[in-house]
C-alpha positions in Angstrom: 0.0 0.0 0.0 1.3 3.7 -0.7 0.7 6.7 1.4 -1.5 9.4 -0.3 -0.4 12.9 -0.7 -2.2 15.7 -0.6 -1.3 16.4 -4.0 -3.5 12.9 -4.9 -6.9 14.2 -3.6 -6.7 18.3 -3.6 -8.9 18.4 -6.5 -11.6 16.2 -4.8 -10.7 18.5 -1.9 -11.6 21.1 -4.4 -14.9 19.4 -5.6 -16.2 18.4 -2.2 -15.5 21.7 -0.9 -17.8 23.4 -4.1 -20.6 20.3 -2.8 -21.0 21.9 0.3 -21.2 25.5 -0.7 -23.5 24.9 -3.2 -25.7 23.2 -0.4 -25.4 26.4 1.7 -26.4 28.6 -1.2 -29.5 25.7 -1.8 -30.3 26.5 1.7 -30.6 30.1 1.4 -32.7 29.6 -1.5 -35.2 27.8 0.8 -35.0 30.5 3.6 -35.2 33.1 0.9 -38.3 31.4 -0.4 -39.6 30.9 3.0 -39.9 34.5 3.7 -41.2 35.6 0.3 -44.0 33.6 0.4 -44.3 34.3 4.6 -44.1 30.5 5.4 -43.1 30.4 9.4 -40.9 28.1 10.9 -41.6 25.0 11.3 -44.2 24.6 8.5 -42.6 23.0 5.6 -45.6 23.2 3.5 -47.3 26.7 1.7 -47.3 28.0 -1.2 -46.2 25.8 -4.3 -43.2 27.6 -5.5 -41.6 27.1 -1.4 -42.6 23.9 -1.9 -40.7 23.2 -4.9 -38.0 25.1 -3.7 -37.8 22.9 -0.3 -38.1 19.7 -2.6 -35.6 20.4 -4.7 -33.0 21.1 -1.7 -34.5 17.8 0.2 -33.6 15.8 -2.6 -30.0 17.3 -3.1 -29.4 16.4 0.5 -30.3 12.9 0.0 -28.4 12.4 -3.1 -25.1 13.7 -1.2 -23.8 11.1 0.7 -24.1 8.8 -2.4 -22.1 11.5 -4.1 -19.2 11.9 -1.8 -18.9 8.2 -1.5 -18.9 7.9 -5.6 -16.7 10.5 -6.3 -14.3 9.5 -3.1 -14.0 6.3 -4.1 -13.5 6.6 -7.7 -11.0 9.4 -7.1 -8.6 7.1 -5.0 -9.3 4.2 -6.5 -9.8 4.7 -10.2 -8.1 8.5 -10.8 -9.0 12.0 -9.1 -8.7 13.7 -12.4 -11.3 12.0 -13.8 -13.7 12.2 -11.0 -13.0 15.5 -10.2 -14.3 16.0 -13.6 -17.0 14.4 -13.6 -17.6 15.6 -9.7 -17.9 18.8 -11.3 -20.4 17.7 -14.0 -22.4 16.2 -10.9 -22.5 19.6 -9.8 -23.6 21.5 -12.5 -26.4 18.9 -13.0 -27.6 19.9 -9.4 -28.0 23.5 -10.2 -30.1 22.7 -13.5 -31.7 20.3 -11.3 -32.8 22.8 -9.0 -33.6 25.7 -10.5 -35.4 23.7 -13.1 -37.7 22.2 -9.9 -38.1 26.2 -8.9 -39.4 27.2 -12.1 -41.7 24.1 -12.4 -41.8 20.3 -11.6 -41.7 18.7 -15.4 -38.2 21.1 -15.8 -36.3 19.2 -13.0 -36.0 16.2 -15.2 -32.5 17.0 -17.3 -30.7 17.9 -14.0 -31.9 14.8 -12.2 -31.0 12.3 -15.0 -27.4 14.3 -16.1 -26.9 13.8 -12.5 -28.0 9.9 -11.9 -25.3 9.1 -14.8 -22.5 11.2 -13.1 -23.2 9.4 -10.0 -23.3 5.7 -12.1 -19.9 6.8 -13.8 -18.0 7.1 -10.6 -19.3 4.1 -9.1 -18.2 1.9 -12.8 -14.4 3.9 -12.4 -14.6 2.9 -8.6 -15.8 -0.7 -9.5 -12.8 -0.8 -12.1 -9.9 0.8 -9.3 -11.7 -1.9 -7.2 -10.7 -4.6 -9.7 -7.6 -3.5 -10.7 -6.2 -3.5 -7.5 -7.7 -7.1 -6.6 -6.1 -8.4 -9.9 -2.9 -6.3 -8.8 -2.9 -8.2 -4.9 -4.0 -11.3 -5.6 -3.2 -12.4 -9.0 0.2 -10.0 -10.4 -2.0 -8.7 -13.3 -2.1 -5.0 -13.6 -4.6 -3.5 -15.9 -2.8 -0.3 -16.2 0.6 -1.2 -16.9 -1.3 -3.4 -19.5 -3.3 -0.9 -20.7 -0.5 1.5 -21.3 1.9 -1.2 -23.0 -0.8 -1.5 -25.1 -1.4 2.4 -25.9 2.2 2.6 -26.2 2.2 0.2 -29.2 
């Protein structure tokens, strides 16, 4: 086993970093919405638009932890280039997928999907780190040095 450096995760130190601001800024939206449409605390239901609005931060909450553990995963098992990348994408796919739910229900369907495939690509690279390390321990194959013999040529 090596030791990580910094150097090997600081841009999914980056993208995880991004994740959690933009669930502060998803907050605010919900407060902001709150107020506008003079829903008090603790009622989480109102008006339609706050609705939404609350929905559409709910569900980004719930789709975090799978999100961290996909692009964590992939990152130090696969490559954190790639799945910083594609961390990124997730991220943008969130933002679509919210304000898409604010403006009406039908338009949060891009974001969500974009975002279900981001989360399915980190879990394959993961699965193939996974694999590539098992064939590495147990069985002296090594997919990348393969791989780039084979580029190489």
């Amino acid at each position: 086993m090596t030791a990580i450096e910094l150097e090997d995760i600081i841009y999914t130190s980056i993208v995880t970093l991004l994740a959690g601001i933009q669930l502060v800024f998803f907050a605010r939206m919900v407060g902001k919405s709150r107020m506008k449409h003079k829903v008090p605390y603790p009622q989480m239901t109102g008006d339609a638009n706050f609705e939404r609005a609350l929905r559409a931060q709910q569900n980004s909450l719930e789709f975090f932890p799978v999100f961290l553990i996909t692009l964590w995963l992939s990152s130090l098992f696969f490559n954190q280039v790639a799945s910083a990348v594609v961390g990124l994408v997730y991220l943008y796919s969130r933002q679509k997928y919210v304000s898409g739910y604010c403006r009406d229900v039908k338009d949060r369907i891009p974001g969500f999907k974009l975002g279900v495939r981001c989360l399915m690509f980190m879990a394959g690279l993961a699965m193939c780190g996974f694999v590539t390390v098992l064939l590495r321990s147990y069985t002296d194959i090594d997919l990348a040095v393969m791989l780039r013999n084979t580029i190489k040529k």
